[in-house]
C-alpha positions as CSV (number, residue, x, y, z in Angstrom):
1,X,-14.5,-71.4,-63.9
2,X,-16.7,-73.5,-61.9
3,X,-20.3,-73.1,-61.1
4,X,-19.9,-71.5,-57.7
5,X,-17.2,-68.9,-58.7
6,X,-19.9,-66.8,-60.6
7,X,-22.3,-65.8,-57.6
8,X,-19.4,-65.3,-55.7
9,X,-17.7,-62.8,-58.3
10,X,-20.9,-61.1,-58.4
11,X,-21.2,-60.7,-54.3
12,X,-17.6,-59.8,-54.4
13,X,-18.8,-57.1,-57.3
14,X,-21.8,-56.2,-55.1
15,X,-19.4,-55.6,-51.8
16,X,-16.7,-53.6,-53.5
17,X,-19.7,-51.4,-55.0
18,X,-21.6,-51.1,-51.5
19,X,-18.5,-49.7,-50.1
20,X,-17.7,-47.7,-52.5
21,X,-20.9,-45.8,-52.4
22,X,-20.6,-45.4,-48.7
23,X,-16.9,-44.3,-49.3
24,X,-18.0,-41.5,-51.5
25,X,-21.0,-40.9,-49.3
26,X,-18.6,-40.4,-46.2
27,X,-16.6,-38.4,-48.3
28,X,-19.5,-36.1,-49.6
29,X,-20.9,-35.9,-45.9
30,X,-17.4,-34.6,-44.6
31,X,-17.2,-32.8,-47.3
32,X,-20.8,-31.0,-46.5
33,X,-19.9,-31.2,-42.7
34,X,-16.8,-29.3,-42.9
35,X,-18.1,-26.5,-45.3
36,X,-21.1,-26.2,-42.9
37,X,-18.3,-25.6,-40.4
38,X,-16.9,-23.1,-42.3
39,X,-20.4,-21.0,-42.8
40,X,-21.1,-21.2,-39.4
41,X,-17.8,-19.9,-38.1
42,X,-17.2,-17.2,-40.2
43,X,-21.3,-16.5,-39.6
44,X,-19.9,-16.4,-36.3
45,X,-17.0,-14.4,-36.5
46,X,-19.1,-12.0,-38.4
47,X,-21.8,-11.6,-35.5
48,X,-19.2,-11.2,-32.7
49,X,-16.4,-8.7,-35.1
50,X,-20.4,-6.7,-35.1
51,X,-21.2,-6.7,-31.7
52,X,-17.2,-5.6,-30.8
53,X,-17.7,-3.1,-33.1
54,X,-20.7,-2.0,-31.4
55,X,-19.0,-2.5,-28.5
56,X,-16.2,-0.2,-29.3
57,X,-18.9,3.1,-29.9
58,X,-20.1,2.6,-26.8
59,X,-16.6,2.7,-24.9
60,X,-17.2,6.4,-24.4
61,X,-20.9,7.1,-24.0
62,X,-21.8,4.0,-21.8
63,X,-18.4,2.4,-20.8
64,X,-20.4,-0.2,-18.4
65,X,-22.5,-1.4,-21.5
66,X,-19.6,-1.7,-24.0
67,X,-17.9,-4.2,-21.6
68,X,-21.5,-6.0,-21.7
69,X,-21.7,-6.5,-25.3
70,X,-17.5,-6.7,-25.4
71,X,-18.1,-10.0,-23.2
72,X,-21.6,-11.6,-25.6
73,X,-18.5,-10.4,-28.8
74,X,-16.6,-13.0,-27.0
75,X,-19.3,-15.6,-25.9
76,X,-19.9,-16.2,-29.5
77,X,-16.6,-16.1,-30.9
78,X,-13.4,-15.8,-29.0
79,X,-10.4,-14.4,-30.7
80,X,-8.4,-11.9,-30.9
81,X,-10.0,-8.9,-31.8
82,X,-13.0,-9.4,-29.4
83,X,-10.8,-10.3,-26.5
84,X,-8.5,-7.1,-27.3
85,X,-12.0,-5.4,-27.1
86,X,-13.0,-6.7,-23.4
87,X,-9.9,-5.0,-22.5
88,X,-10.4,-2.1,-23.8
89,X,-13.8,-1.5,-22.6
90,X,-12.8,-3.3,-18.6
91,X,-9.9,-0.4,-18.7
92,X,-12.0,2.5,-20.2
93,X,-14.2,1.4,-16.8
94,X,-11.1,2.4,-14.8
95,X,-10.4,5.5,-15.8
96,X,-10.5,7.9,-13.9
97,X,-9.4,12.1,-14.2
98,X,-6.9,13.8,-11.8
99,X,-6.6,17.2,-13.2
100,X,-8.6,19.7,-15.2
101,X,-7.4,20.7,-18.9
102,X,-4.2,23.2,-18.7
103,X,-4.0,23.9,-22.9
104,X,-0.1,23.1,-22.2
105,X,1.9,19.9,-21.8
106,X,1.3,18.8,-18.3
107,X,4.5,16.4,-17.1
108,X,3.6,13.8,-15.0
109,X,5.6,10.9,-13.0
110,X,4.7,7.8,-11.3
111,X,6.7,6.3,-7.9
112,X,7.3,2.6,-8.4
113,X,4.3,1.1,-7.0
114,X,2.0,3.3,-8.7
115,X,0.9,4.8,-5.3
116,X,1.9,8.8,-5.7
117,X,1.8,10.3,-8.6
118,X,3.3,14.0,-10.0
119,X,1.0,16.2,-12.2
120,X,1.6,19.4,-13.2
121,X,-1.7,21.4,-12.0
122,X,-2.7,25.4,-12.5
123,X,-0.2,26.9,-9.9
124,X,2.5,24.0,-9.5
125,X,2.7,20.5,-9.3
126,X,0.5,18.9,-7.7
127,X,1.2,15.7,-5.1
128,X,-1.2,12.5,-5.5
129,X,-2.4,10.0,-3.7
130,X,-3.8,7.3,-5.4
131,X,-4.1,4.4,-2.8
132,X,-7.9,4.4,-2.9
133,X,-8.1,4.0,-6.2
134,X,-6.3,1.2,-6.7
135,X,-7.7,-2.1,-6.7
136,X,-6.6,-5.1,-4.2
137,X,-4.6,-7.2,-6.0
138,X,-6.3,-10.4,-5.3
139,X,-9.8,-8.4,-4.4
140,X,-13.0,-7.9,-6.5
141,X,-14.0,-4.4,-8.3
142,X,-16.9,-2.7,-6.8
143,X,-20.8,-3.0,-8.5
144,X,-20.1,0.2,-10.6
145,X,-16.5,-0.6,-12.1
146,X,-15.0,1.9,-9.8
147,X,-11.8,1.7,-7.7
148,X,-11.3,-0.8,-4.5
149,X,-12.2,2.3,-2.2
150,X,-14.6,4.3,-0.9
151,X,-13.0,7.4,-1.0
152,X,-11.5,9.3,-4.3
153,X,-7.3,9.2,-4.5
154,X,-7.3,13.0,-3.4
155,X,-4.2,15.8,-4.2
156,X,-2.4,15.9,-1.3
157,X,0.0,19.0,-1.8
158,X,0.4,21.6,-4.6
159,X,4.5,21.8,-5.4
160,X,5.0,25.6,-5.5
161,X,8.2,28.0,-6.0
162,X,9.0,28.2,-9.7
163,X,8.5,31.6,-11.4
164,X,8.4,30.0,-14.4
165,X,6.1,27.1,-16.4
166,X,7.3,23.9,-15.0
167,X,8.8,21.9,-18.0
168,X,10.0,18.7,-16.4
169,X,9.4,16.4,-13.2
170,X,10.6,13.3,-11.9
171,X,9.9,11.3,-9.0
172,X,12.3,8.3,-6.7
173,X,10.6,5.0,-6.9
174,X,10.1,4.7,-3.1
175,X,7.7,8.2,-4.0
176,X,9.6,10.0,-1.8
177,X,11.8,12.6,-3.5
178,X,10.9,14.6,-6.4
179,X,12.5,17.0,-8.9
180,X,10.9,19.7,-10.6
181,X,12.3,21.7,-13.3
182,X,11.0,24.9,-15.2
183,X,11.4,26.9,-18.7
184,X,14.3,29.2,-16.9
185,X,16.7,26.4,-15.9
186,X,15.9,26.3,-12.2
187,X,15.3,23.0,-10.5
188,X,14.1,22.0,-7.0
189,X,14.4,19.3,-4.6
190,X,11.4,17.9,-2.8
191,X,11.4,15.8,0.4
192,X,8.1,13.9,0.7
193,X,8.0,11.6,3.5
194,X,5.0,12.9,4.1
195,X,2.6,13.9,0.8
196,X,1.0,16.4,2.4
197,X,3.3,18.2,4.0
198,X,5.9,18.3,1.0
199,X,9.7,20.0,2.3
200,X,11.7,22.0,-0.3
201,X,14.9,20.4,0.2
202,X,17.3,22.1,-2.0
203,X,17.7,24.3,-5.2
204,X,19.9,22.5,-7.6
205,X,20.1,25.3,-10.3
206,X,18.2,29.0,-10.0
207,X,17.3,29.1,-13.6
208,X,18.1,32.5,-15.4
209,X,21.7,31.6,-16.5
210,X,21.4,28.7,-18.6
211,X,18.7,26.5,-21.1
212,X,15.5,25.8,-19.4
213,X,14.7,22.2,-18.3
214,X,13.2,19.4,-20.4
215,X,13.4,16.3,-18.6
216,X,14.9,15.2,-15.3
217,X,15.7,11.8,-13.6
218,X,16.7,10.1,-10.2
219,X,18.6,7.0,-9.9
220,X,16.9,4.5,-7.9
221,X,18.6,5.2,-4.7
222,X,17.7,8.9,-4.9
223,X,21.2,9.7,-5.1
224,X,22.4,11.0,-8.8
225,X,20.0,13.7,-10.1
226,X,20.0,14.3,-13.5
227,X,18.6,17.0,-16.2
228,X,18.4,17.8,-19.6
229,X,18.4,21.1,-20.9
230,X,17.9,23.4,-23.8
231,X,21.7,24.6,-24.0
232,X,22.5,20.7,-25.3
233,X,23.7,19.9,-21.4
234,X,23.4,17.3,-19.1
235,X,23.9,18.6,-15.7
236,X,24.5,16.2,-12.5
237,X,24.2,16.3,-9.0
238,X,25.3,13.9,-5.7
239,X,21.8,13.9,-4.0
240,X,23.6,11.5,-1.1
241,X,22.2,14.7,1.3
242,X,19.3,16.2,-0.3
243,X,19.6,19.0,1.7
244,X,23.0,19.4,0.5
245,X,23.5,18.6,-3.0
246,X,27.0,18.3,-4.6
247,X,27.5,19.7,-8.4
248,X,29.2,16.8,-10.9
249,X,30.3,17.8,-14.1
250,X,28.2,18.3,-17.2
251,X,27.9,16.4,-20.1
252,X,28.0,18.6,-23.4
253,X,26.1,16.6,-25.4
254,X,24.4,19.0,-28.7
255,X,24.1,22.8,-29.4
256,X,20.3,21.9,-30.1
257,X,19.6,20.8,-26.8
258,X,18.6,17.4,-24.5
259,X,15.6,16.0,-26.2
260,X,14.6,13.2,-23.8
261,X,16.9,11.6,-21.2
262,X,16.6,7.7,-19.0
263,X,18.5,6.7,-16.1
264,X,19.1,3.1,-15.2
265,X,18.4,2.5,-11.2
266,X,21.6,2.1,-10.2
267,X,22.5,5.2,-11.7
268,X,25.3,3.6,-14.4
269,X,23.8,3.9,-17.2
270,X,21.8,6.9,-19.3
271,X,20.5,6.9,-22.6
272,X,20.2,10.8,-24.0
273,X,18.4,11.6,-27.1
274,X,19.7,15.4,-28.6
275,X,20.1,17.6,-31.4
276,X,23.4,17.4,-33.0
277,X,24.9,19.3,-36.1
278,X,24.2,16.0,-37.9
279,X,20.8,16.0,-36.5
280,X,19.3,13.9,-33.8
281,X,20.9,11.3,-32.9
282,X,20.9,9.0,-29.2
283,X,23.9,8.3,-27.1
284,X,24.5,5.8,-24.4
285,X,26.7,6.8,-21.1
286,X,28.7,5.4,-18.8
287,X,28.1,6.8,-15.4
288,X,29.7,4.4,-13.0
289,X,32.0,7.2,-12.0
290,X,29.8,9.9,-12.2
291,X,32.7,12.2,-12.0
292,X,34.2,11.3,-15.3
293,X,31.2,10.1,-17.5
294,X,32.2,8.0,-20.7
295,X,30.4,7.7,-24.0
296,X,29.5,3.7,-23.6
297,X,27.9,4.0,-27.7
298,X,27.1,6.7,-30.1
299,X,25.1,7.0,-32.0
300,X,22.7,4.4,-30.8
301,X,20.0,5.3,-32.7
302,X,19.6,7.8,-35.4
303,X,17.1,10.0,-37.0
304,X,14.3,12.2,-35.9
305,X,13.5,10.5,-32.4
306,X,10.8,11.7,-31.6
307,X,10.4,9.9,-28.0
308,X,12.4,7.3,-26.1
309,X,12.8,5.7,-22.7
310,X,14.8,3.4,-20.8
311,X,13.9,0.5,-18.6
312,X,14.8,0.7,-14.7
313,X,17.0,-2.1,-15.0
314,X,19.1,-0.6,-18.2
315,X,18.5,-3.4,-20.0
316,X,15.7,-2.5,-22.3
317,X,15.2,0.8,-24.5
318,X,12.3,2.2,-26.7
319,X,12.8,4.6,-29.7
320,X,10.3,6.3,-31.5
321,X,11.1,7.7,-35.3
322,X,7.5,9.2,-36.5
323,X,5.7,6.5,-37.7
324,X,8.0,3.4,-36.2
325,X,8.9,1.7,-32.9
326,X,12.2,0.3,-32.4
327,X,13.3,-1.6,-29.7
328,X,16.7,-2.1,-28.3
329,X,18.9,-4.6,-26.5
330,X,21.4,-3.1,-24.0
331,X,23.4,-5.4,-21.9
332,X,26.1,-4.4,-23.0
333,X,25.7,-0.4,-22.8
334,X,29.2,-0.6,-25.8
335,X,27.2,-2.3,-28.0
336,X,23.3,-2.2,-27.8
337,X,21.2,-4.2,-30.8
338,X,18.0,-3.3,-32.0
339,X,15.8,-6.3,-31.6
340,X,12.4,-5.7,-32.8
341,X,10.3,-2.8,-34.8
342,X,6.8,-2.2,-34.7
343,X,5.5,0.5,-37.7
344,X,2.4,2.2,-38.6
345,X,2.7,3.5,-34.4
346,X,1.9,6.9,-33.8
347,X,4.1,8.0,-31.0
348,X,5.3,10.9,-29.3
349,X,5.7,9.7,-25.8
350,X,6.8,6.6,-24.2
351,X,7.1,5.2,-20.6
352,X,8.3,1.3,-19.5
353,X,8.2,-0.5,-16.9
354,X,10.9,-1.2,-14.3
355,X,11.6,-5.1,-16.1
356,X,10.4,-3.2,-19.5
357,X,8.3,-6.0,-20.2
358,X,5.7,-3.4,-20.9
359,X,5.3,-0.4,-22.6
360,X,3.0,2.6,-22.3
361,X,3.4,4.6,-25.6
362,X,0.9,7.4,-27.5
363,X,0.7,10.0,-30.1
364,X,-0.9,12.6,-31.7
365,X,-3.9,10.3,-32.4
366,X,-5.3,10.9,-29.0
367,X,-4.4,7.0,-28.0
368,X,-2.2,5.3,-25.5
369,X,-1.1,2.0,-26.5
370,X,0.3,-0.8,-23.9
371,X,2.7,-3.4,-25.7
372,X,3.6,-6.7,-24.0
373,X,7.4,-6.7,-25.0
374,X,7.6,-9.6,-22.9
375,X,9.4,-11.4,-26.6
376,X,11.4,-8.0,-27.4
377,X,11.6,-9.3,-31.3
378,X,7.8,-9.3,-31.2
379,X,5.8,-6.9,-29.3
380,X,2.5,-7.8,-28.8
381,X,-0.1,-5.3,-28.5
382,X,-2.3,-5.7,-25.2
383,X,-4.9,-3.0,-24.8
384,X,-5.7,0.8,-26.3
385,X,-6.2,3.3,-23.3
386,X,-8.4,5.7,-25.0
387,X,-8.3,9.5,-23.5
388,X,-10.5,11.3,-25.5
389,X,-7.8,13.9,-26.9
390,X,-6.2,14.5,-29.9
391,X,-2.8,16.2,-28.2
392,X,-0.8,14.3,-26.0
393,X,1.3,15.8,-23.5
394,X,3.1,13.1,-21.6
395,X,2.6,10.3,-20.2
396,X,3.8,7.9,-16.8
397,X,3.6,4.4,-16.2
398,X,4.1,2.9,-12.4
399,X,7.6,0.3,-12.5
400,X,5.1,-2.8,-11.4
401,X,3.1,-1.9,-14.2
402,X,0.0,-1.2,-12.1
403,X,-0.7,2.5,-12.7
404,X,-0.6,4.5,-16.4
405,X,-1.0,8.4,-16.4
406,X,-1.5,10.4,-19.8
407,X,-1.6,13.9,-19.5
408,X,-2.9,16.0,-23.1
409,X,-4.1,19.6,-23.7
410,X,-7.5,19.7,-23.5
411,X,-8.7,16.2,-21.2
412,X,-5.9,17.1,-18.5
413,X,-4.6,14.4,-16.7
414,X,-5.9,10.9,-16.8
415,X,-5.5,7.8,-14.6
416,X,-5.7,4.2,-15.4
417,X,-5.8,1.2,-12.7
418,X,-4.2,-1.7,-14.6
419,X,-4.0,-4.0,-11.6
420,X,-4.2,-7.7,-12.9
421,X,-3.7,-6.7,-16.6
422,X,-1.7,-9.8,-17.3
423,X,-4.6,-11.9,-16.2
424,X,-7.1,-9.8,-18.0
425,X,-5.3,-10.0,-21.0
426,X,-5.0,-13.8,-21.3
427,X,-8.4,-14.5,-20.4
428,X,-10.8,-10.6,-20.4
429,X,-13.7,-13.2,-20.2
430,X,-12.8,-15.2,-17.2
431,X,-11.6,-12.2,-15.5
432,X,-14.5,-9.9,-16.3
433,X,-17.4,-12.6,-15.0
434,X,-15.1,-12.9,-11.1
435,X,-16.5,-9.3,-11.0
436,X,-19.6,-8.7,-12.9
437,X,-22.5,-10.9,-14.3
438,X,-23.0,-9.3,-17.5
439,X,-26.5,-9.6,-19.2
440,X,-28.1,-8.5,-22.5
441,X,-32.0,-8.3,-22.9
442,X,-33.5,-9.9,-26.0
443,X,-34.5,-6.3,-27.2
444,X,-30.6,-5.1,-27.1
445,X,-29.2,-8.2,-28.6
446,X,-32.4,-8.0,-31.2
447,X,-31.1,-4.2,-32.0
448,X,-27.4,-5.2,-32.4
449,X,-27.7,-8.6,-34.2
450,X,-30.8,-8.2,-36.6
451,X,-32.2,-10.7,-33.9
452,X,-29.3,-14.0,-34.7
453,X,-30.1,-16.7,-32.9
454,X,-28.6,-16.2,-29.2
455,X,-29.6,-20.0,-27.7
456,X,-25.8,-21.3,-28.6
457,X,-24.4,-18.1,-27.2
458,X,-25.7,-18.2,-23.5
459,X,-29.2,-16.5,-24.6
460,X,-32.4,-17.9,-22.6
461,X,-36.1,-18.1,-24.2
462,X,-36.8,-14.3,-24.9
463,X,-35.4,-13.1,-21.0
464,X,-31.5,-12.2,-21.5
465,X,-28.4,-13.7,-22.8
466,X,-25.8,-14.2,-20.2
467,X,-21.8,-14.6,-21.7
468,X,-20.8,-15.7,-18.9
469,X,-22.9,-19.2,-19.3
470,X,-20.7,-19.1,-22.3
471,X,-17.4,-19.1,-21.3
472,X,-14.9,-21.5,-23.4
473,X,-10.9,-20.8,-23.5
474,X,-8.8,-18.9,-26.2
């Protein structure tokens, strides 16, 4: 080894140890760095999951403050759970009620566009106009969350001339022909061109003589009426002149009688959920020749179905079984498939959409759900429409998915404008600050947060804290 190699072992030495230190250092430092990540977003996660949950006690009381602190939930953390909260606190702002509490199940319907609605009222069925309360499409919200109008959506008519409860209605997509049915069987026709000045058109059954009514249906045209009664029977009619109705034959479907019943729009296809011998079970028909009706697939679905409906294009169908949500594939009426389940669901009523990308479906706990079935394998829920109620009755959503209705015993009949959910689902944040500035005062957030830090979250100094500074994508 020559005199020169020495020193240079030794700087080589030095080097290698020089860099390792500063490799472990790095090492330590990303270490440190990304547990100090860590702290701070679950530290996060656990202020904002707080203030949602604060958020979410206020929905009630003070709807236009629980969207505030929904939207500083999201300034600090956006996920899931605090954007799902926005919505539910921007919709809880637009809701609005039609009727007064009957203590009975009040049916309700819905025309296409969400524009006239049916409730049952005290005395008949009562003829809505809900124009005014709808939001433009492309417009802003007013200062106080309320509708796009001036004026409230007002009842136009009161449907009259049943001597018995009204038990069923239904209503034409274009909003203007209804059905109503009642607990003796008897069912009317309704011409209204003109909402307020409602024509009885016809008398399809006089009641007395056979089940009473549970649920009707019109095909999309207006010109197959159909009805489910408590005899097991679905009876038809040619509505082609309303004023004239023709009789087609029944369909004997169960001695325990037509539980729920869907119509396709072009009238070829219905979905019938009934009590059997074997118990209750859901069959598919083929009513391209409504003359001679043919049993496309039975059963479809068994067990205790306990709700189920039928998108306007046939294509799509909702079950309910107690505690579980299946959905259904029917292209081929012969041979539906069940495509996706959602469980731990409380429902008793259910209503789609005309594309049955969305669902409207609630229970016993007082709730309305809406599901984005937009990936039928994988329902996604969107928002919880909350109605203060622990019964409910029905419920009604518009085929453009613009317009939800829940009727229950004791809140009546509610109305939700869901114009621009898609959007407000995606991004609540974005859409909520087009239409409102929402602030917090350093007292408020103090009181919610223990008094965090609020700088990094769109907080000023001591003045307020303003999420909308804040805004940053999902």
């Amino acid at each position: 080894m020559t005199a020169g190699t020495k020193p240079r072992r030794r700087r080589a030495l030095v080097v290698a140890a020089v860099l390792c230190s500063v490799a472990a250092l790095a090492v330590a430092a990303y270490g440190w760095k990304h547990e100090h990540d860590r702290a701070s977003a679950l530290e996060r996660a656990a202020l904002a999951r707080g203030l949602a949950l604060h958020a979410a006690e206020l929905r009630e009381s003070d709807p236009g403050k629980a969207a505030e602190v929904g939207a500083a939930a999201i300034a600090v953390a956006n996920d899931e759970l605090t954007r799902r909260g926005l919505v539910d606190s921007v919709l809880r702002n637009r809701r609005e009620p039609l009727t007064d509490p009957m203590y009975a199940n009040q049916s309700v319907a819905l025309s296409a566009d969400g524009r006239i609605a049916l409730a049952e009222d005290a005395g008949g069925v009562g003829v809505w106009d809900l124009t005014t309360w709808l939001r433009p499409i492309d417009g802003d919200i007013d200062s106080d969350g309320g509708g796009g109008g001036d004026d409230a959506a007002g009842r136009q008519a009161l449907l009259k001339g049943h001597r018995k409860e009204v038990s069923a209605v239904a209503l034409a997509a274009d909003g203007r022909t209804a059905l109503t049915g009642d607990e003796s069987g008897a069912i009317l026709v309704w011409d209204l061109a003109r909402p307020a000045r409602p024509v009885r058109a016809a008398t399809l059954a006089k009641g007395g003589k056979g089940g009473g009514i549970r649920t009707l249906a019109l095909s999309g045209d207006t010109r197959l009426a159909v009805a489910g009664d408590d005899d097991g029977r679905v009876r038809m009619w040619d509505l082609s002149d309303r004023f004239r109705p023709a009789r087609l034959p029944d369909i004997p479907i169960g001695a325990g009688g037509v539980e729920e019943l869907a119509l396709s729009a072009d009238g070829r296809t219905a979905a019938v959920v009934a009590d059997a011998d074997s118990g209750v079970s859901t069959t598919i028909w083929d009513l391209t020749d409504p003359g001679r009706p043919v049993k496309a697939a039975a059963p479809a679905f068994t067990g205790p179905a306990a709700a189920m409906d039928m998108s306007a294009d046939g294509r799509t169908a909702l079950l309910a079984d107690l505690m579980r949500l299946d959905a259904w594939e029917i292209r081929d009426p012969s041979y539906p498939r069940q495509v996706g389940v959602v469980t731990d669901v409380d429902v008793t009523e259910i209503a789609l959409t005309s594309d049955g990308r969305l669902a409207f479906v609630a229970g016993d706990s007082g709730e309305g759900v809406l599901l984005d079935l937009s990936r039928l394998s994988r329902p996604v829920r969107v928002a919880t429409l909350s109605g203060e109620t622990e019964s409910i009755g029905d419920v009604a959503l518009s085929g453009d998915a613009r317009v939800a209705l829940m009727s229950s015993w004791d809140g009546g009949v509610q109305f939700w404008d869901l114009t621009g959910l898609a959007g407000l689902a995606a991004h609540p944040l974005d859409e909520y600050c087009e239409t409102r500035r929402p602030e917090l005062t350093w007292e408020e957030w103090s009181r919610l947060t223990g008094g965090a830090d609020w700088e990094p979250f769109g907080g000023y100094g001591t003045v307020a804290m303003y999420p909308c500074h804040a805004r940053s994508g999902p």
